[in-house]
KEVEX-218312 format. One line per 2 residues: number of its first residue (from 1); their letters; for each residue x, y, z of C-alpha. Coordinates in nm, 3 decimals, always signed. Layout:
<marfis>
NUM> A> X,Y,Z  ...
</marfis>
This chain:
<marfis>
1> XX> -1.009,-1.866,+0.382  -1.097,-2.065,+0.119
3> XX> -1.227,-1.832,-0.156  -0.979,-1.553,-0.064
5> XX> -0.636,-1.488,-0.209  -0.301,-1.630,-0.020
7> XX> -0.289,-1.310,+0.204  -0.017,-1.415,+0.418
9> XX> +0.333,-1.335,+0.336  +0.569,-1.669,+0.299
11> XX> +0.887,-1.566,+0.540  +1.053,-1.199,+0.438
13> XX> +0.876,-0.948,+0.225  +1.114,-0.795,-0.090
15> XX> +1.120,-0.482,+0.167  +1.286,-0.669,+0.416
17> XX> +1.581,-0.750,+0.137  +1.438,-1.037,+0.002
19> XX> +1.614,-1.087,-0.343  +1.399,-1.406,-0.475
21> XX> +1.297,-1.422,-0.821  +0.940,-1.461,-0.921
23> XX> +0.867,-1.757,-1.071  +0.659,-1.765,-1.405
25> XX> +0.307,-1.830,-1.419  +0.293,-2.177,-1.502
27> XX> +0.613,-2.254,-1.290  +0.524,-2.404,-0.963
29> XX> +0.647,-2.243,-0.643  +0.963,-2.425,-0.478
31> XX> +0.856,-2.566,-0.178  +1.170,-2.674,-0.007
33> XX> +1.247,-2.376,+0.184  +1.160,-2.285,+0.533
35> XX> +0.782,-2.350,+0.661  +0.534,-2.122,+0.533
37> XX> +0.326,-1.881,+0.695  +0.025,-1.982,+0.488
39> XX> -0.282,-2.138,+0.618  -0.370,-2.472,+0.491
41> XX> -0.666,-2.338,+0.315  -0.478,-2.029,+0.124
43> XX> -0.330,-2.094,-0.246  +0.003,-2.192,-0.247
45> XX> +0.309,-1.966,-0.184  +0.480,-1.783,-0.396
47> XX> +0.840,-1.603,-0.352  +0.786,-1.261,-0.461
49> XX> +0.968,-0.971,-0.687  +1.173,-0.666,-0.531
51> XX> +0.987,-0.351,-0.605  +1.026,-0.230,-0.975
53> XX> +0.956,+0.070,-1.133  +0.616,+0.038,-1.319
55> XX> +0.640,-0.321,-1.334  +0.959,-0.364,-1.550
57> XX> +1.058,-0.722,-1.456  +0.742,-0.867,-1.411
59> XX> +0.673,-1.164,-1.632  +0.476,-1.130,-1.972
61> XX> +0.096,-1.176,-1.848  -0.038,-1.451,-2.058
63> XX> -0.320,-1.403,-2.362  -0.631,-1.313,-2.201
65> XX> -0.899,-1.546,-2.182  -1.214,-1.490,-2.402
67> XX> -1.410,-1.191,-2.262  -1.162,-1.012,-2.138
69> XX> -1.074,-0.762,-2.406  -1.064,-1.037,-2.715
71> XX> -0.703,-1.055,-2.727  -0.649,-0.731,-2.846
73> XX> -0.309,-0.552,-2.698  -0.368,-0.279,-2.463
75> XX> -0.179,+0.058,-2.638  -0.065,+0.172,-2.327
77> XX> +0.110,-0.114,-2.204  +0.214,-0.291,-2.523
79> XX> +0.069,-0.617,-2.411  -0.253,-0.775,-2.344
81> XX> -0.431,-0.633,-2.036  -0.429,-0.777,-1.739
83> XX> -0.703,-1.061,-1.625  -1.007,-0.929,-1.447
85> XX> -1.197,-1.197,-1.288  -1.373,-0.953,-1.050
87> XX> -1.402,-0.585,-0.935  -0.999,-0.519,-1.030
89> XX> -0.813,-0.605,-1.267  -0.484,-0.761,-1.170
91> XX> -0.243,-0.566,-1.217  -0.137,-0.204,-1.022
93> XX> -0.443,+0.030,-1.018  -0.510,+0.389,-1.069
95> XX> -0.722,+0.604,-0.798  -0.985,+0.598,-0.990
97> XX> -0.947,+0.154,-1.030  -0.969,+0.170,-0.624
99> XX> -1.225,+0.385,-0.629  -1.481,+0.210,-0.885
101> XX> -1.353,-0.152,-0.716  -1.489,-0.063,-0.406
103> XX> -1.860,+0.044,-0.549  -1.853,-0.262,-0.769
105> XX> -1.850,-0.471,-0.497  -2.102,-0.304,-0.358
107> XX> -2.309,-0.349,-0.660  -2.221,-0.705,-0.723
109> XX> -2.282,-0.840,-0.396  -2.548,-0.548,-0.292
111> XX> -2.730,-0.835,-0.087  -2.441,-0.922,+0.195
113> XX> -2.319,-0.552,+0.154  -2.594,-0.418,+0.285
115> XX> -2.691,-0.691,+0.514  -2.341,-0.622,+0.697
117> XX> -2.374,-0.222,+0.672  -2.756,-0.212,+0.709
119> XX> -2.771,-0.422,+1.062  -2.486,-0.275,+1.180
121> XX> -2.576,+0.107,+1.144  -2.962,+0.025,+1.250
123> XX> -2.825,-0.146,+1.607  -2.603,+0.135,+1.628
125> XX> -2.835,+0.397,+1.564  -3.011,+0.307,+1.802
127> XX> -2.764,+0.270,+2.126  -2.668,+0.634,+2.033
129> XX> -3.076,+0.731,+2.066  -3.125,+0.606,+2.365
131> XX> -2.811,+0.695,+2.495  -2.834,+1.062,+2.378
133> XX> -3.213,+1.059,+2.508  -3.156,+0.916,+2.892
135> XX> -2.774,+0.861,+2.975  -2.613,+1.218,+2.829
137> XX> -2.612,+1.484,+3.139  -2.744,+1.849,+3.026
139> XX> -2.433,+2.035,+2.856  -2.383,+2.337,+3.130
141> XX> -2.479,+2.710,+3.101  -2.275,+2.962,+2.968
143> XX> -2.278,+3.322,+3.163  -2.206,+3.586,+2.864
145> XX> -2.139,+3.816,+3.141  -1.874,+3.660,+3.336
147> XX> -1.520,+3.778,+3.396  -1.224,+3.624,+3.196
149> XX> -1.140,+3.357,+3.517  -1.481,+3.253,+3.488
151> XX> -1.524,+3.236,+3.153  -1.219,+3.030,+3.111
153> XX> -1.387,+2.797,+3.416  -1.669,+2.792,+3.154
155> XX> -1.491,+2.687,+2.866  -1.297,+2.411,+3.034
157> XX> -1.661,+2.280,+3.148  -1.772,+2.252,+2.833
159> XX> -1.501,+2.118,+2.712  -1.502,+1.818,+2.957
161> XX> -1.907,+1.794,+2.891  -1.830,+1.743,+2.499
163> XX> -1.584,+1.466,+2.559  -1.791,+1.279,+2.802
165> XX> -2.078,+1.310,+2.555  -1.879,+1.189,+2.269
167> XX> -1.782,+0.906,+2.498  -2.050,+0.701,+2.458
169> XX> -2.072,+0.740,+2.101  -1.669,+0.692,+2.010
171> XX> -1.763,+0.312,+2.171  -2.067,+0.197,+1.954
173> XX> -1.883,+0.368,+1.677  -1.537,+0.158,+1.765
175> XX> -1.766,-0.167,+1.787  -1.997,-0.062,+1.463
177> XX> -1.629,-0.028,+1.273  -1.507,-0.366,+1.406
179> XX> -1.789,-0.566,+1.281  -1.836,-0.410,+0.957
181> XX> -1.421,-0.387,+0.883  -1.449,-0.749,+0.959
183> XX> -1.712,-0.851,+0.735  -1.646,-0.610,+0.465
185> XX> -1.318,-0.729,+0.418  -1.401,-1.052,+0.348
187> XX> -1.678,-0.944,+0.126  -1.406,-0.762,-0.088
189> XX> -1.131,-1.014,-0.132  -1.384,-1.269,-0.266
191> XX> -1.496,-0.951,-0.482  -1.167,-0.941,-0.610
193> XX> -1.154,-1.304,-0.721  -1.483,-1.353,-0.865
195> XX> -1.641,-1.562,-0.627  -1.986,-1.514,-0.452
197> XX> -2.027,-1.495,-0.088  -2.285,-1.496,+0.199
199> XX> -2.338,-1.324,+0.469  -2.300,-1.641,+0.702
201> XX> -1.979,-1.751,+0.498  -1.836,-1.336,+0.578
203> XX> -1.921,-1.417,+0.968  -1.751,-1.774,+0.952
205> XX> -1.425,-1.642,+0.809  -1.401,-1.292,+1.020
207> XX> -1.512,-1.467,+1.357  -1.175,-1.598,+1.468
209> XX> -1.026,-1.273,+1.364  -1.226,-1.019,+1.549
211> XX> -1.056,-1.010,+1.921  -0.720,-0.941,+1.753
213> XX> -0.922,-0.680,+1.531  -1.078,-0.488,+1.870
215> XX> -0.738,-0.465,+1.966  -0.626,-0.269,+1.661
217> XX> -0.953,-0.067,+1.697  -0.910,+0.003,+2.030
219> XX> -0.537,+0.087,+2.005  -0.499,+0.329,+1.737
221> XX> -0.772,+0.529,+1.882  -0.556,+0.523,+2.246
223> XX> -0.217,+0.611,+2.055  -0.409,+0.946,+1.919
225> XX> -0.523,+1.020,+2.258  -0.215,+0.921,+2.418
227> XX> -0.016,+1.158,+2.178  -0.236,+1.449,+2.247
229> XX> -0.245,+1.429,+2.591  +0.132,+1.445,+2.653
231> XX> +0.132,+1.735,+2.373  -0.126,+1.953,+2.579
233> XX> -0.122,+1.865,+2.911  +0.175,+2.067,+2.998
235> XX> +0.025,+2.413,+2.882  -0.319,+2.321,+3.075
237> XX> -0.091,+2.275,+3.419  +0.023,+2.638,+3.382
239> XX> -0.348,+2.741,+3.356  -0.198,+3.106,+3.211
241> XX> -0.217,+3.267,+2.860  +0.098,+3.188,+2.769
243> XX> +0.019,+2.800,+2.892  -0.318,+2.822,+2.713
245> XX> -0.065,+2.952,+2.387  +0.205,+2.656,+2.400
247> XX> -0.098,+2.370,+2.438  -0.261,+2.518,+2.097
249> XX> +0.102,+2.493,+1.951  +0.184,+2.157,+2.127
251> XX> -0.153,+2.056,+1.989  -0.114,+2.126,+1.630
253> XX> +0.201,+1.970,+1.632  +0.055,+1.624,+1.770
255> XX> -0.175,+1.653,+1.497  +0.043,+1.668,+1.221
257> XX> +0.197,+1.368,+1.409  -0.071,+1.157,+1.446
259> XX> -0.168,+1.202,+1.060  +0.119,+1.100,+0.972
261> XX> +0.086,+0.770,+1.240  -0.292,+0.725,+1.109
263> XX> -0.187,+0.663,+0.757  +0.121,+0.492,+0.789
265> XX> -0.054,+0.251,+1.012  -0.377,+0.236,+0.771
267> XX> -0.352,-0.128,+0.587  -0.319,-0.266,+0.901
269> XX> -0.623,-0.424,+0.941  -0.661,-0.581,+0.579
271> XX> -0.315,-0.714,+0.642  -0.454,-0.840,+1.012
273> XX> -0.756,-1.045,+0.853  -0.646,-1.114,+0.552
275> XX> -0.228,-1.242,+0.628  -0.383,-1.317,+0.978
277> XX> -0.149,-1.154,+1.110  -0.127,-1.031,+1.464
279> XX> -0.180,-0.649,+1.578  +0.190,-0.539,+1.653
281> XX> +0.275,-0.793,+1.332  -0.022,-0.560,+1.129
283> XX> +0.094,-0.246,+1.235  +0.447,-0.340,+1.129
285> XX> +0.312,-0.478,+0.760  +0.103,-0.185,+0.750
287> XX> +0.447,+0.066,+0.766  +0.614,-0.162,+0.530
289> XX> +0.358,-0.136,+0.219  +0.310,+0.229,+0.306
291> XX> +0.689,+0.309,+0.311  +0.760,+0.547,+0.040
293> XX> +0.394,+0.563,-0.116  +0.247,+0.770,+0.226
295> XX> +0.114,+1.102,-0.035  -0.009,+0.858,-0.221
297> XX> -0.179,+0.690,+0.018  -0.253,+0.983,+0.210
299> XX> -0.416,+1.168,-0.142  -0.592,+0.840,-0.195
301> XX> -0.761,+0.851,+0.194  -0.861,+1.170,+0.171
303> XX> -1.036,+1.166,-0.161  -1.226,+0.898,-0.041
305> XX> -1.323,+1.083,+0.267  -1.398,+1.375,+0.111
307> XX> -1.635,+1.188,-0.102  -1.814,+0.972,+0.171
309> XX> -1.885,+1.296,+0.395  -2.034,+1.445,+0.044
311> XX> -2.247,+1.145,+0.019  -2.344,+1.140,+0.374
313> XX> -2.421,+1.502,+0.391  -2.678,+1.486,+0.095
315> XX> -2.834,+1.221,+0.267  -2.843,+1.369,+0.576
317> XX> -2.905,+1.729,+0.518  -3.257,+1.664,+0.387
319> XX> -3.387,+1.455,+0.648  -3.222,+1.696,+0.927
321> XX> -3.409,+1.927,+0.739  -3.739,+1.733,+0.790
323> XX> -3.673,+1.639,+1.120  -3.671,+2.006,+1.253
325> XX> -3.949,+2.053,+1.085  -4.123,+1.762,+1.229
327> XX> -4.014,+1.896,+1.569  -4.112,+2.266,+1.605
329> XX> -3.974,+2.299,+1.956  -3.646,+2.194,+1.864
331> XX> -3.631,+2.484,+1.589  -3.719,+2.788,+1.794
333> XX> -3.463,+2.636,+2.033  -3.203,+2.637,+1.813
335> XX> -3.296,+3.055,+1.689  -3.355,+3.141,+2.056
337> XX> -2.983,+3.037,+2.132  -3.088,+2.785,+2.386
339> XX> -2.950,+2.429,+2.436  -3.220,+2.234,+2.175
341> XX> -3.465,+1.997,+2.364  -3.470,+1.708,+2.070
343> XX> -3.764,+1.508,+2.072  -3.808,+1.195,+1.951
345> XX> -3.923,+1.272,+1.644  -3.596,+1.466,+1.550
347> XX> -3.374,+1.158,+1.665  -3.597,+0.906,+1.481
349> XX> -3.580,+1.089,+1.202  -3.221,+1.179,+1.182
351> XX> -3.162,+0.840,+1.286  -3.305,+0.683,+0.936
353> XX> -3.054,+0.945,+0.741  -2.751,+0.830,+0.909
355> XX> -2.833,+0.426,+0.853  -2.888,+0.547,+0.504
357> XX> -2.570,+0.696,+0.505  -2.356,+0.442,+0.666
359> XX> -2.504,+0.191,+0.438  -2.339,+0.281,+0.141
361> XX> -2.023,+0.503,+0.263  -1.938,+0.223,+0.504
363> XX> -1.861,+0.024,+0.202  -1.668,+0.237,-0.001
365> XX> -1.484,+0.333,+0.239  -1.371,-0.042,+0.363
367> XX> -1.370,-0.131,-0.031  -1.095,+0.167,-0.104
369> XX> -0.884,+0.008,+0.240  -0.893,-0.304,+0.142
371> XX> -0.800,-0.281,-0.246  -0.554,-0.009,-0.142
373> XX> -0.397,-0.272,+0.024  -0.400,-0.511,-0.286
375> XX> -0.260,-0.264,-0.510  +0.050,-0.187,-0.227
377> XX> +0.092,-0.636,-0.230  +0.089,-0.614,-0.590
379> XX> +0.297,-0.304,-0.684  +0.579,-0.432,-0.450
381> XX> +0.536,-0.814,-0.439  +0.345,-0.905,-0.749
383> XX> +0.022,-0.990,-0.553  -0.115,-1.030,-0.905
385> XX> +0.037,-1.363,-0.991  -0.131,-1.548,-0.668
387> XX> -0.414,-1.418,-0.713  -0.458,-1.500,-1.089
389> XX> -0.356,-1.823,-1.020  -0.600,-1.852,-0.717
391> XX> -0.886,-1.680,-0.937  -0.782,-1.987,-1.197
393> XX> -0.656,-1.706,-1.465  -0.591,-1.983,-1.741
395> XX> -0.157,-1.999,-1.764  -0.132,-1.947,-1.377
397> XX> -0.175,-2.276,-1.285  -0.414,-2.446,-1.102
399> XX> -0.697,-2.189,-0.902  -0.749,-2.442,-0.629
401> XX> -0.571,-2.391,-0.294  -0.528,-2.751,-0.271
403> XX> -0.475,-2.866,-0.649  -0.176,-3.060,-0.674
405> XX> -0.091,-2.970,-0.992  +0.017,-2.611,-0.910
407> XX> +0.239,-2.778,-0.655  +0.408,-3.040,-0.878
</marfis>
């Protein structure tokens, strides 16, 4: 990419025992080792530092340019701050950094944000309308008077009637997520630089990228259900009480398992588009930069979920609100306690609130992935220096991939 930072990692990470120094900022990187994984259009590479605690060998960062604090030391650090030439500055962030990087860049490049997130959600919005209105099967009737065999028939009926409804919907929401994981995270590692970008240049660079990004989509999703199925399957086969008891256990188990898969595995698809890395290779870099951060990382996923389903609800709420007001028949459905007969109205309306919504938590929640992953590159391979020096931080060298002078 040629306005995003040198993603991909030259040879062995630090966490694979990789006991290189770093070099200083205005010392080139050697360049007689072994071939680099970098593409020809990604600042040079750099060898990078073993993990240190807060940062204690890194290099002195370099007087910061005018605008970007006047000089003055930082009191916390003892030293200038760090450069910020976009949503972040360079150096290890806070929770609350990540968090305000990823709604910067949705305020300073509101225009391809919501281009991406805006299409995407409409065109989705729509498949699930028309599939909910004529492809979904009626969910069957429940007998409150039938006998425990039957009402255990019942419940596994409805159970099978839910998934194959959510079916439909789990597919334009993997494809939905694929596009706008693609695009957003090009959107955000220009954001992090400084540099504008365009909708059309965001589809140029994520193109090549997206069939090895379905696969990740598609695979964590099949992991989950593959993990649950072999955890509950066995006390379904019994089809007794005490089968019906060891499946909820089994279950709960395989949940606390795949949680702990989900964020362990949960850089890997910055680390696929941005180090182009393949999905195995992703999955892999993803357990390396999580590897002894996952509470952090795991804190820092949930906030941000907790705060996107906030935002989504008070968006949605009000126009579910109108929408059963708009459709009367829907509403003395619901108070009857029979299966609702939604109209279009409802799903129209409804519809608008949840493109609303996915417009802006779709972005924040890609944002806090993406410069999650930053802050993992920088904490434990001193990301910061590459991308200073591809941001053109003056006393980093040269900003241009291709400027010979930061390779002489």
């Amino acid at each position: 990419m040629n306005d995003t930072p040198g993603w991909a990692s030259p040879g062995s990470a630090p966490s694979d025992g990789q006991d290189a120094g770093v070099p200083r900022p205005t010392e080139p990187a050697d360049e007689s080792g072994p071939a680099s994984k970098w593409s020809k259009e990604q600042p040079p590479p750099g060898q990078w530092s073993p993990p240190t605690a807060h940062g204690a060998n890194r290099p002195p960062a370099p007087p910061p340019a005018p605008g970007w604090g006047g000089g003055q030391p930082n009191s916390n650090w003892g030293r200038p701050p760090a450069a910020k030439p976009g949503v972040i500055p360079l150096r290890p962030l806070g929770v609350g950094e990540i968090l305000d990087g990823a709604v910067s860049t949705l305020r300073a490049h509101w225009r391809t944000v919501l281009g991406v997130t805006i299409t995407v959600s409409v065109i989705s919005q729509i498949c699930n309308i028309l599939v909910e209105r004529y492809l979904l099967p009626d969910p069957p009737e429940i007998d409150p008077d039938a006998t425990p065999s039957e009402a255990l028939r019942q419940s596994v009926d409805s159970l099978q009637s839910s998934l194959l409804a959510m079916g439909p919907s789990l597919i334009i929401t993997l494809i939905a997520t694929l596009f706008t994981t693609a695009l957003l995270t090009v959107v955000i590692s220009r954001s992090v630089l400084g540099r504008p970008v365009t909708l059309s240049d965001a589809w140029q660079e994520a193109r090549p990228r997206l069939p090895q990004l379905l696969g990740l989509t598609v695979l964590l999703p099949a992991m989950s259900a593959a993990i649950m199925t072999v955890a509950i399957l066995p006390g379904l086969l019994l089809g007794t009480a005490a089968g019906i008891a060891l499946s909820v256990i089994l279950g709960l188990v395989a949940c606390v398992v795949i949680l702990w898969l989900m964020i362990r595995f949960v850089l890997a698809s910055p680390a696929l588009m941005l180090e182009r890395q393949g999905v195995i290779a992703s999955l892999r870099r993803s357990a390396k930069l999580v590897q002894g951060a996952w509470w952090r990382t795991f804190g820092i996923v949930a906030l941000t979920l907790l705060l996107t389903l906030l935002v989504a609800m008070i968006i949605a709420v009000p126009f579910s609100l109108i929408a059963f007001a708009v459709d009367g028949s829907a509403f003395s459905d619901l108070f009857s306690g029979n299966n609702p007969d939604f109209g279009w109205p409802f799903l129209i309306i409804t519809g608008i609130g949840s493109v609303i919504a996915s417009s802006i938590t779709y972005p924040i929640s890609a944002g806090v992935t993406v410069l999650l992953y930053i802050d993992q590159r920088i904490r434990r391979e001193a990301l910061d220096l590459e991308l200073a020096r591809a941001a053109g931080v003056p006393g980093y060298g040269s900003g241009r991939p291709g400027d010979s002078s930061a390779r002489s």
